[in-house]
Structure formats: C-alpha cells, structure tokens
Backbone bond lengths (Angstrom), bond angles and torsions (degrees), N, CA, C in turn:
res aa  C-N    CA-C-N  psi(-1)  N-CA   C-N-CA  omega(-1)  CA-C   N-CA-C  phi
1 X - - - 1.474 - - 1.540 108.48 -
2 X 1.288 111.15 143.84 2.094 121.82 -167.11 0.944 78.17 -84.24
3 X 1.597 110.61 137.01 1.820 115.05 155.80 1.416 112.31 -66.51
4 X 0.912 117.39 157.12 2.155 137.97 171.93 1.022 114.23 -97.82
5 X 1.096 120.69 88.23 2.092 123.18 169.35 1.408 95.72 -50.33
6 X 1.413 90.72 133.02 2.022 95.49 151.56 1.058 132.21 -86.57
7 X 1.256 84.82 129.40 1.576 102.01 -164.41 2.095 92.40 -82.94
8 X 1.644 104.50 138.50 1.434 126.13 165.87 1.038 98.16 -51.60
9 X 2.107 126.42 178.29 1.003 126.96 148.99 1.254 112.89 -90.30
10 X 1.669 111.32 142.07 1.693 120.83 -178.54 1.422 87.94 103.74
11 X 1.503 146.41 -0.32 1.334 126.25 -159.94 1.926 94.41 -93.30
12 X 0.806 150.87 119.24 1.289 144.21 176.49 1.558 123.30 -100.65
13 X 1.529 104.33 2.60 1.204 112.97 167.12 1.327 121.54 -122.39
14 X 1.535 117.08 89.90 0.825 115.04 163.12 1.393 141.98 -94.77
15 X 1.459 117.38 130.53 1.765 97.27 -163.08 1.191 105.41 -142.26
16 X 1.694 143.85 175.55 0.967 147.61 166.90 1.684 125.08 -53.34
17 X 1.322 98.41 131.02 1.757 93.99 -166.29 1.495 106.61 -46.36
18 X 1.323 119.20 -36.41 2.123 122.38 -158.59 1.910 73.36 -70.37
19 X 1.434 134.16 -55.31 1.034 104.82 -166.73 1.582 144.61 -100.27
20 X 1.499 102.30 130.02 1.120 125.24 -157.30 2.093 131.72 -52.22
21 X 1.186 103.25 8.98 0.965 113.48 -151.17 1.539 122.02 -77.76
22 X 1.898 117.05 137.38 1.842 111.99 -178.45 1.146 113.33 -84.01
23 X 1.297 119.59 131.53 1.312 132.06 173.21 0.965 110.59 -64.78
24 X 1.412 114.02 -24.06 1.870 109.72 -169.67 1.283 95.59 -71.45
25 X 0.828 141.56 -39.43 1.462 149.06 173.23 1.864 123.64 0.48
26 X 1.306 128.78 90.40 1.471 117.76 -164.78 1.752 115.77 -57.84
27 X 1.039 118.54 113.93 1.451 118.66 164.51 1.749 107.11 -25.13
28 X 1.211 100.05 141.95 1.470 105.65 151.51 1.572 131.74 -70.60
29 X 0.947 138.39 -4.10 1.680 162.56 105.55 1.296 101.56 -1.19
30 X 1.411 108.30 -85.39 1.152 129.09 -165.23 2.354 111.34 -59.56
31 X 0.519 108.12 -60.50 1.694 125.77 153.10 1.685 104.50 -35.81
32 X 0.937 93.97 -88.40 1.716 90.82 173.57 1.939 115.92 -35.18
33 X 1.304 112.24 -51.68 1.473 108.86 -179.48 1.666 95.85 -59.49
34 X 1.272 115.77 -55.32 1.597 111.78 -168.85 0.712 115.33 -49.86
35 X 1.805 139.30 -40.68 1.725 145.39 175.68 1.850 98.00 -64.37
36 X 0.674 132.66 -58.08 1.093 134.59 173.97 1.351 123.41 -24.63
37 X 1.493 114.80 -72.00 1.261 140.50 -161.20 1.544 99.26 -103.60
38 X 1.310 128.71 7.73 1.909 117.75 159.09 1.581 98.48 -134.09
39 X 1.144 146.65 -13.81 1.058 134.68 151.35 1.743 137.16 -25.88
40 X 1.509 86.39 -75.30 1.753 95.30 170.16 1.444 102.36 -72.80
41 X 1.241 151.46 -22.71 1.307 127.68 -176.47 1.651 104.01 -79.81
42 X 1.369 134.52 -29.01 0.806 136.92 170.49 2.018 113.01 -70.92
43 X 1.371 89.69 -23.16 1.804 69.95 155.38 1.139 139.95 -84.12
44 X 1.603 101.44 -28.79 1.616 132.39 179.84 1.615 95.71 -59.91
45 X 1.272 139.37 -49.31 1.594 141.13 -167.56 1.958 106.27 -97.84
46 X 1.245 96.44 11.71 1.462 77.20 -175.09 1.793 99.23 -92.27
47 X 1.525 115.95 167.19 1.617 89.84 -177.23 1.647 109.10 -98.91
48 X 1.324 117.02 157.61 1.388 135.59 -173.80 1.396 113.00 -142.22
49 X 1.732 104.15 129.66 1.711 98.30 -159.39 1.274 83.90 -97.80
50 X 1.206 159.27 47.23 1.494 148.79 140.63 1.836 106.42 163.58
51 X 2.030 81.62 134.86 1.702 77.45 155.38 1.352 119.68 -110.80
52 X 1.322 112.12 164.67 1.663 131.54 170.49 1.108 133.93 -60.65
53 X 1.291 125.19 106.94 1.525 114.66 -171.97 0.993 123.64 -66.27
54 X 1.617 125.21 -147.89 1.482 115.43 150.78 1.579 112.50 -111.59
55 X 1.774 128.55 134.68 0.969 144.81 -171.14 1.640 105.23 -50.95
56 X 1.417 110.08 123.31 1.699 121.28 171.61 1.375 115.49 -101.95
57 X 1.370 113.64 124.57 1.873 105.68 170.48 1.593 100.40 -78.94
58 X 1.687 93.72 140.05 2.032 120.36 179.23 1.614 92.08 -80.76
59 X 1.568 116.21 -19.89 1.479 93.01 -144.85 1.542 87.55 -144.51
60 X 0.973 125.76 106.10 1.645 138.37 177.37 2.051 116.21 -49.51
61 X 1.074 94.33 -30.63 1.230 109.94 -174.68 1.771 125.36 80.07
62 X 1.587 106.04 34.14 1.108 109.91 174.88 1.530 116.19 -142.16
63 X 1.327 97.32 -24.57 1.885 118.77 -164.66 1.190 82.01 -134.88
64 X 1.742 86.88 160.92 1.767 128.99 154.39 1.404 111.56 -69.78
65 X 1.464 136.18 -3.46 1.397 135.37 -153.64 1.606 107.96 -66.09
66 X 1.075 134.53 110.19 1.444 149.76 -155.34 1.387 125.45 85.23
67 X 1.534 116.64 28.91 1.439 120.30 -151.61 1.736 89.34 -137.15
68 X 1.122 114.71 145.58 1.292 141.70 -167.96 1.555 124.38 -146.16
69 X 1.329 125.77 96.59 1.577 132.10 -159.63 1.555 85.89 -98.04
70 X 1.682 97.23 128.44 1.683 100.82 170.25 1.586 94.59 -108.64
71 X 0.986 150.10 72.91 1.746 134.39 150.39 1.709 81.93 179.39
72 X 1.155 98.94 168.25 1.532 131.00 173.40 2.123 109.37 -66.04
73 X 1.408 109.83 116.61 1.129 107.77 142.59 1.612 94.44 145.09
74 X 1.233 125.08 -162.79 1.635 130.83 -105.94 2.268 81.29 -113.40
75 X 1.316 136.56 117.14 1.175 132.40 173.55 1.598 86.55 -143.04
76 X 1.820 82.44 114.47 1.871 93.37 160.16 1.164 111.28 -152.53
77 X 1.648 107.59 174.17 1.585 112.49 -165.63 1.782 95.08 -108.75
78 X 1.102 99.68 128.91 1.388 115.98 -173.06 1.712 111.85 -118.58
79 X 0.935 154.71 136.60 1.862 149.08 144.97 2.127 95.02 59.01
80 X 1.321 111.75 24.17 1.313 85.16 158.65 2.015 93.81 99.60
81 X 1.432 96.22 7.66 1.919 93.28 -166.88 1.768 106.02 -127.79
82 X 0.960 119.77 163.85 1.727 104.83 169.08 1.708 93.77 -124.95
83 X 1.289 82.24 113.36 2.115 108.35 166.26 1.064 110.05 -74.14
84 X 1.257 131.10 143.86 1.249 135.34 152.01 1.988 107.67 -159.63
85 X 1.907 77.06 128.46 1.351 113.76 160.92 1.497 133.97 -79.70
86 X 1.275 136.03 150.16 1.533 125.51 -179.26 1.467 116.73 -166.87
87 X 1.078 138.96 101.51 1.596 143.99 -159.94 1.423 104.25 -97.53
88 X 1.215 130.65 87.23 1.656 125.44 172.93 0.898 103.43 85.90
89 X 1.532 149.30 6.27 1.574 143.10 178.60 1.532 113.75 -128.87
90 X 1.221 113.44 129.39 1.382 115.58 -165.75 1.831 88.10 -92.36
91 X 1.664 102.16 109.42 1.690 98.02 -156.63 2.024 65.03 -104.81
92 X 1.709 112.64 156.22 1.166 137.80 150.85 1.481 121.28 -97.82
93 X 1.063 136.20 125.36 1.233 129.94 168.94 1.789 116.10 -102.60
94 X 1.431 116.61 99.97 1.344 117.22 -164.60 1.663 115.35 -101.95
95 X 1.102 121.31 163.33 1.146 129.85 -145.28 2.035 89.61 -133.04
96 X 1.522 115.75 125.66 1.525 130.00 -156.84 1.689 108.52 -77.67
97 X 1.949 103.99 -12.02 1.659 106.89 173.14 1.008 141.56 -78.20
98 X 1.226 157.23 156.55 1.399 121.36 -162.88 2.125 86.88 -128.38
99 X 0.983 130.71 144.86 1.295 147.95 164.05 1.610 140.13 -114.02
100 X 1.929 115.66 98.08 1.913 82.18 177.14 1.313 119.94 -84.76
101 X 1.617 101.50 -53.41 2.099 105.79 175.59 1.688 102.37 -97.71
102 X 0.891 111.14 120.96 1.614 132.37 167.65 1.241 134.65 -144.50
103 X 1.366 139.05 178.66 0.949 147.79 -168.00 1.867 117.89 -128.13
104 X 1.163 132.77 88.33 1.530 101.77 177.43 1.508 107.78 -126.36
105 X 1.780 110.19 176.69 1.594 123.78 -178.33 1.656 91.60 -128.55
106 X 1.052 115.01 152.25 1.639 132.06 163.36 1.860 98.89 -134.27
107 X 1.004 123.67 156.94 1.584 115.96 140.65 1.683 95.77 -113.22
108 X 1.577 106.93 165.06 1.004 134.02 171.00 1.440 145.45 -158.04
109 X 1.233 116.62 135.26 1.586 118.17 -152.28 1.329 101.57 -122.27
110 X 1.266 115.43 131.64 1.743 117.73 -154.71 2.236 92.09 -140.30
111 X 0.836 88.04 152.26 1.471 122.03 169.72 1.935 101.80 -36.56
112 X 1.311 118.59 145.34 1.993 107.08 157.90 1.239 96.03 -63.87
113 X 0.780 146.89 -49.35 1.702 136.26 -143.26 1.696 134.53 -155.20
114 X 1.146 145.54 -163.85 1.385 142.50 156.40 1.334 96.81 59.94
115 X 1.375 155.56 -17.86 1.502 135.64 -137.38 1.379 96.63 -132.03
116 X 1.403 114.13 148.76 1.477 126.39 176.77 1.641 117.76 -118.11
117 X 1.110 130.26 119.66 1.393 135.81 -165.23 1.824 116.95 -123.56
118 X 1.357 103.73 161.74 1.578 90.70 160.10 1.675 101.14 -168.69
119 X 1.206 99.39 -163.62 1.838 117.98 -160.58 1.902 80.57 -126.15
120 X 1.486 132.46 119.98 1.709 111.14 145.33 1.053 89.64 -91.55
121 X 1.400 100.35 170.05 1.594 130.36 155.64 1.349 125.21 178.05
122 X 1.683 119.47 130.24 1.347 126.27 -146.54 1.681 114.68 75.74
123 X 1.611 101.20 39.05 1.428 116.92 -165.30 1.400 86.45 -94.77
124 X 1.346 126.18 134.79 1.695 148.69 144.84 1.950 119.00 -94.31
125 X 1.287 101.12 170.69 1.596 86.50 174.82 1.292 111.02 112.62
126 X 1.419 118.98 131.86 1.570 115.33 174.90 1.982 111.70 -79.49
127 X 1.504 101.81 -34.12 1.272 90.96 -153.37 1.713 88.29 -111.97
128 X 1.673 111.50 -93.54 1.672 91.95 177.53 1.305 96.94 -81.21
129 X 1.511 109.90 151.77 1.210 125.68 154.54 1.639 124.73 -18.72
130 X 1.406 128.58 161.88 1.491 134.46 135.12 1.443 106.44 -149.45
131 X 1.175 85.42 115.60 1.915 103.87 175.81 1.596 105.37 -175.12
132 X 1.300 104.65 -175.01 1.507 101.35 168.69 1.380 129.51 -82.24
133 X 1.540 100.46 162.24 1.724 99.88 -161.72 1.908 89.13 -117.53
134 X 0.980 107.73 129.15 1.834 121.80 145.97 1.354 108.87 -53.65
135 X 1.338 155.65 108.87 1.365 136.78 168.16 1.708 106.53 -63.77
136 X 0.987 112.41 167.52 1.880 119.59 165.27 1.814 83.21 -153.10
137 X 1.024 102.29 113.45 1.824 107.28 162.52 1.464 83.04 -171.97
138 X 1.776 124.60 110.46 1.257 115.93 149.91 1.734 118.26 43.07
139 X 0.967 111.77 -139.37 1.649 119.09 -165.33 1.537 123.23 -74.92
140 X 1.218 103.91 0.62 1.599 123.30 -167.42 1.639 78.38 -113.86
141 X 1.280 148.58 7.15 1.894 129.90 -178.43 1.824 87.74 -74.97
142 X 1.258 86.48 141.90 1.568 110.55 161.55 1.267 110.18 86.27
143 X 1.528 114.54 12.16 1.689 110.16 161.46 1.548 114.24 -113.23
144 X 1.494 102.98 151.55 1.291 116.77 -175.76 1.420 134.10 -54.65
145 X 0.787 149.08 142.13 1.599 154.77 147.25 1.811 139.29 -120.31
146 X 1.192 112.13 124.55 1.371 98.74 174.96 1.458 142.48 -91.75
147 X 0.820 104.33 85.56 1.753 118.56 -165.26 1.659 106.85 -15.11
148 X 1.184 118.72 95.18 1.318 117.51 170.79 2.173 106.15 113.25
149 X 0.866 82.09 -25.51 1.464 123.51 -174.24 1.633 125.89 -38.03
150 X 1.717 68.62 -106.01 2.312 95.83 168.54 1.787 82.75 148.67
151 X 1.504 70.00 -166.48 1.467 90.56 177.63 1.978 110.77 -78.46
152 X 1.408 107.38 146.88 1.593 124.91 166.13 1.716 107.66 -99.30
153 X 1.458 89.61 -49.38 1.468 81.68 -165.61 1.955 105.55 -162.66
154 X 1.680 109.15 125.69 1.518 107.58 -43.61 1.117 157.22 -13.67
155 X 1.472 98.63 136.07 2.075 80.41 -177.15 1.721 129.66 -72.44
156 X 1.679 103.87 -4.54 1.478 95.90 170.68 1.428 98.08 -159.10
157 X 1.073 129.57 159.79 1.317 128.01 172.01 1.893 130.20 -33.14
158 X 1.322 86.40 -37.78 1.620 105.49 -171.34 1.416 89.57 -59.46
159 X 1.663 122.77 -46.59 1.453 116.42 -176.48 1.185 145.20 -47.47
160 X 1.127 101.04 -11.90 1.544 123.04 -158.90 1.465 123.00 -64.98
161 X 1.432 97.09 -35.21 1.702 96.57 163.38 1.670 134.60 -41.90
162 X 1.739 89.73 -49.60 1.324 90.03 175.11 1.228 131.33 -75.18
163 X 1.425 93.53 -7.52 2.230 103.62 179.74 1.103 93.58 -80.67
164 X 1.985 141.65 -41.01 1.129 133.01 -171.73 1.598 121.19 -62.68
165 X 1.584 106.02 -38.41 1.500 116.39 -177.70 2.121 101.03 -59.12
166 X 1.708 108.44 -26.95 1.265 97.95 -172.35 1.565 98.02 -93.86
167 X 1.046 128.29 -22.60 1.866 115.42 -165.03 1.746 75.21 -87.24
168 X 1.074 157.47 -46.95 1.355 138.25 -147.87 1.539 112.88 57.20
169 X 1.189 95.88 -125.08 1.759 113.88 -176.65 1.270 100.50 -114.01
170 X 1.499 139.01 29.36 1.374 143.71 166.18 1.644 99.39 -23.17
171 X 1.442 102.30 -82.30 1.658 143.33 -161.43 1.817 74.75 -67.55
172 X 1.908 85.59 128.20 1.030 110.57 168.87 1.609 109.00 -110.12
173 X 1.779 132.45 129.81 1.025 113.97 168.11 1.499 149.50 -101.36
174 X 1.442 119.41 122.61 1.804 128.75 -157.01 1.342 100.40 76.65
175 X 1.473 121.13 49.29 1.280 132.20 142.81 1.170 119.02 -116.10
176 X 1.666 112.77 174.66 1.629 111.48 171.28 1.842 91.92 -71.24
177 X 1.319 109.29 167.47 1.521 131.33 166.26 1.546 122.15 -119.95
178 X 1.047 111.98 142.70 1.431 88.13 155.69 1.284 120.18 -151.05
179 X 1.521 97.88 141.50 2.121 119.52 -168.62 1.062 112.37 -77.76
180 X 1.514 127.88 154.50 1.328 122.65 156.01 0.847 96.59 -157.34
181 X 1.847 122.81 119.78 0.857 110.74 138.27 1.719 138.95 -141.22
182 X 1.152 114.87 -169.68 1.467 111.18 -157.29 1.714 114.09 -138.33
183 X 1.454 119.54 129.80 0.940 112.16 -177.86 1.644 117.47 -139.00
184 X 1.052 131.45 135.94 1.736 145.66 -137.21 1.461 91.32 -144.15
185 X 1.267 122.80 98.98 1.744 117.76 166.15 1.526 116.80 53.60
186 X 0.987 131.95 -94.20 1.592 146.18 -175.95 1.888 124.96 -115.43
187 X 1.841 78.36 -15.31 1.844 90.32 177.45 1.338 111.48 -89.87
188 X 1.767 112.26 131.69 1.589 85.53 170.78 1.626 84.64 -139.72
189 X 1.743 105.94 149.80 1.348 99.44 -172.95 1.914 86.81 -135.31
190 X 1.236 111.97 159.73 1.482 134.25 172.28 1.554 119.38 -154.98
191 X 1.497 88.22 129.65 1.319 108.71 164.76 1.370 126.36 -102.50
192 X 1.199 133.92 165.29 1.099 166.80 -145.92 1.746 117.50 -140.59
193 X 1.275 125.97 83.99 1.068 109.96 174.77 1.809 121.07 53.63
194 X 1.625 99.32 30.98 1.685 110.59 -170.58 1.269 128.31 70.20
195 X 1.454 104.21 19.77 1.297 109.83 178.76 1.750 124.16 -126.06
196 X 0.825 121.20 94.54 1.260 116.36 -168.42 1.765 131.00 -38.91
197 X 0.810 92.65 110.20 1.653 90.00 -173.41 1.738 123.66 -105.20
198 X 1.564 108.43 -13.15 1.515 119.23 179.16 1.230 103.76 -159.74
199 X 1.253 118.69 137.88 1.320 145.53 -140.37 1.766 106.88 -174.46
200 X 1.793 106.53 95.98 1.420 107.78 -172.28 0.952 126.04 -169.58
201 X 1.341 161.67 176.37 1.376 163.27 -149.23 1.596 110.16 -143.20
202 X 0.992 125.63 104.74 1.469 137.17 -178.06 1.483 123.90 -143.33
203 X 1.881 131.47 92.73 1.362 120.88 -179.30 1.376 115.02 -98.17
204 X 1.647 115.95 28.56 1.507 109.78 164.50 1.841 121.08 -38.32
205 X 1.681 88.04 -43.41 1.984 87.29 -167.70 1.324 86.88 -135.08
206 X 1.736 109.04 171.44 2.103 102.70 -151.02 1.574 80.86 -170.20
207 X 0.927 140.40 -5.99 1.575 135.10 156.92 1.612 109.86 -155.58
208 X 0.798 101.58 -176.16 1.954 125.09 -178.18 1.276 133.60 114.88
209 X 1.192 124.47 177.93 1.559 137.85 -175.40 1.454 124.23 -57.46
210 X 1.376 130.70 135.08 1.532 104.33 -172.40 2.007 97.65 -103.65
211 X 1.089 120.11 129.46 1.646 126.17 168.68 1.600 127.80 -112.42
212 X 0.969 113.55 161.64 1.703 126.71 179.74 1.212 107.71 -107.92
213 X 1.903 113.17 127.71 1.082 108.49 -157.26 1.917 87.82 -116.46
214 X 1.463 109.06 157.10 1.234 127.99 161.01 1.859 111.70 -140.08
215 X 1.531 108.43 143.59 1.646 85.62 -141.35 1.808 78.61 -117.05
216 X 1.457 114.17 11.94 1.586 99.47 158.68 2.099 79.44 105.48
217 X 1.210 118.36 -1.98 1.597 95.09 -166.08 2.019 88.03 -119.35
218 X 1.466 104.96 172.83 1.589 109.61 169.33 1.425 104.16 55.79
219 X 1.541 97.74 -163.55 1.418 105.23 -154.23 1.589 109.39 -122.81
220 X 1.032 150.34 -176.71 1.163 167.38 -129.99 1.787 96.31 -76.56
221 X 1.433 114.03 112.11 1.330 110.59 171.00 1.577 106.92 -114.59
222 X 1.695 95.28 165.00 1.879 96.07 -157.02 1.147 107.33 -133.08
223 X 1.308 122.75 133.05 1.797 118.18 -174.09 1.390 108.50 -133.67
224 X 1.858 128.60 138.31 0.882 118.73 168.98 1.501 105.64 -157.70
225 X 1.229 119.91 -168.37 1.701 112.93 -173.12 1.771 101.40 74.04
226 X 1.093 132.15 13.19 1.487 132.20 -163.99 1.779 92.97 -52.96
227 X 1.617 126.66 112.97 1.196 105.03 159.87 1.547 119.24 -167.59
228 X 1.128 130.47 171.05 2.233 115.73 -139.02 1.457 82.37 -157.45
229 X 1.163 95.75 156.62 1.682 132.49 168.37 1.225 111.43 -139.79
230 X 1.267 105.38 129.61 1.749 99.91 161.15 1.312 137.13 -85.53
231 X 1.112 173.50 -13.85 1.369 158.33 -170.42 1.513 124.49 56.70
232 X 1.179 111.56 100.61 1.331 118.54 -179.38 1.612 106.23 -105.33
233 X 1.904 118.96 132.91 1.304 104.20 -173.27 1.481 80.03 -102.55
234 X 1.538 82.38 150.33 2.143 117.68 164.90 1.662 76.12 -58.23
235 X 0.824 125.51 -104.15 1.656 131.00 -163.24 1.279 130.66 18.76
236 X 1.680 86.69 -44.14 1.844 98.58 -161.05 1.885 92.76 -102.46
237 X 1.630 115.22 12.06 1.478 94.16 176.77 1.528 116.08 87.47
238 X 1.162 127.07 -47.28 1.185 141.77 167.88 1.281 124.11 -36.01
239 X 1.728 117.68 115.04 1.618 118.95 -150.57 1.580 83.87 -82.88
240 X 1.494 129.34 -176.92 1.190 129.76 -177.32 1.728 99.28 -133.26
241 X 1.695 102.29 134.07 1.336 114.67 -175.78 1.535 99.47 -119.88
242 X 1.500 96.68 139.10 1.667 108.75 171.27 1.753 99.73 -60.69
243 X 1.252 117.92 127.46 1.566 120.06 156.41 1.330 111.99 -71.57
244 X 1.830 112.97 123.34 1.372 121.67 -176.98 1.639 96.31 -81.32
C-alpha cells in the first residue's frame, strides 16, 4: 500500500508521495479562458492594411444599366455577356462608379488575333478615358498602361521580355480569361487566370471609373462576370460597411 502525505489545510493537492507533481501548475480550464480572452484582442490590435467588402455585380447580365459607350459602334448584351464591336474607333465602354482601393474580376473572351483590348480603371474624363489600362492583347494581358500616358508597367517596350518570362502562358488563347485586379493606395497587383503577372507601385491615378476597352481593331470581344469590392483602410479610421 502507497503511503498518503498529509495533506495541510487549504492543500488541494493531494497526491501520492512516488508522485511528483506542481501544484503551481495552471489548470487546463484556466489556459483555455486565457486563449480565449487574448487571442481576439490581439487580432483586433494587430495592424491590417485593408478590409474586404462584400463583392458587387457592374453588370446585371441583361442590360447596359450603368454602362456608358464613348465612340461610335455596336455594344450589346447577348447569352448573359456584353459584346462589343468597333470599326476604326477606339469605342470605351465605361462603367457610372467611381473606385480608389478595390478589388475586381471580369472574365474575358477576345478574338485569336489582330485585336487590341483592355481593363480601365481609376479612369477620369468626360469623353476618352485617362486612367490606367489592363492590357488584353495575347502575351502582353496583364500589363499596365497609362491611357494617354505610356507605359507603367512595363515601362517601355524594350521591357517586355521580362514581363513575358513573368505572365508565362497565364493568357490562354480563344478562351474565356480571367482578370483580377486590385488596387490598395499606390499598389496595384493583377492576375491572370490566378497567376500573378504585375506587382507595383504607381500614384499617377488614385480614383476613377472602371471601362471595357475595344480599340476599333478584330472582331467581337466578350465580357462577363463584371464584379468589384472595395477596400477600406484601418488607417483612414473608416468603419467598414457591407455594399448592398
């Protein structure tokens, strides 16, 4: 039979002499309340350069309703998509919201060949646009441009190699695609079919409209999935509301 130490009064641990055990020891009770109760406050204080709203469709999938054609020629809603045609006119198709930090996706289905396309966004301007352009042309999709501008990114033609070694085979061709992109203050990054292809810091333009470009060349390009988040920075104080 194990002998029984006596236990003092107030001693609440009583245990077998062979075993060795500290009382100081925190309950598991006790541990559990502590994870609990410093965890989330430590998420609440940790810093975060923006939260996520909730995602809005630009494009209903039946109408033009928020849509604005700046040049001459043929924009319709077809199977759920917005077409647009354009013969010699670099027609814009703009969108009535205005955005600075956000988030958006389009897919898009473009022509094999001959045709020049793009994504604006942070577009100003009554008639054409000025803001930045998304390219969509084949192997050059997912680099920057400044409408009126030059190049952002690459910064010049000569560059281009090295943007190609990063888009790879992103851009699929005479398939749907799909864009995303996202912009936070001075950062703006885009993907490609989930793949990142530009990644950069640019405060030429800091709000505006996002539009669909047809540049007057090729044949019938097709856009659908039109859809944005905004970005609210912790920074600026600003409580964050779900967009209805």
């Amino acid at each position: 039979m194990k002998r029984i130490r006596k236990t003092p009064v107030g001693d609440i641990c009583p245990k077998p002499v062979d075993e060795r055990i500290d009382c100081r020891e925190p309950i598991p009770l006790m541990r559990s309340l502590l994870f609990t109760c410093f965890v989330p406050l430590l998420l609440i204080i940790a810093p975060a350069s923006a939260q996520e709203l909730a995602w809005k469709s630009l494009f209903d999938g039946k109408s033009l309703k928020g849509w604005e054609a700046r040049a001459k020629g043929e924009v319709k809603v077809i199977n759920g998509e917005i077409q647009i045609l354009a013969k010699k006119a670099n027609l814009w198709l703009v969108n009535d919201l205005s955005f600075d930090d956000f988030e958006m996706e389009v897919d898009a289905l473009m022509p094999a060949d001959g045709y020049n396309s793009g994504i604006g966004f942070r577009c100003g301007g009554e008639k054409k646009p000025l803001g930045y352009q998304c390219e969509i042309e084949n192997e050059k999709s997912g680099s920057v441009y400044a409408i009126g501008k030059g190049w952002v990114w690459p910064k010049s033609p000569k560059a281009f190699p090295d943007f190609y070694k990063t888009a790879g085979d992103s851009f699929k061709k005479g398939e749907w695609n799909k864009f995303r992109i996202r912009c936070e203050g001075d950062h703006i990054q885009i993907w490609v079919n989930n793949a990142k292809v530009t990644d950069i810091h640019d405060d030429l333009f800091t709000n505006g409209n996002i539009a669909l470009q047809h540049h007057g060349k090729g044949d019938v390009h097709r856009f659908k999935n039109i859809r944005v988040r905004e970005l609210r920075s912790q920074k600026k104080g600003g409580k964050a509301e779900e967009s209805k």
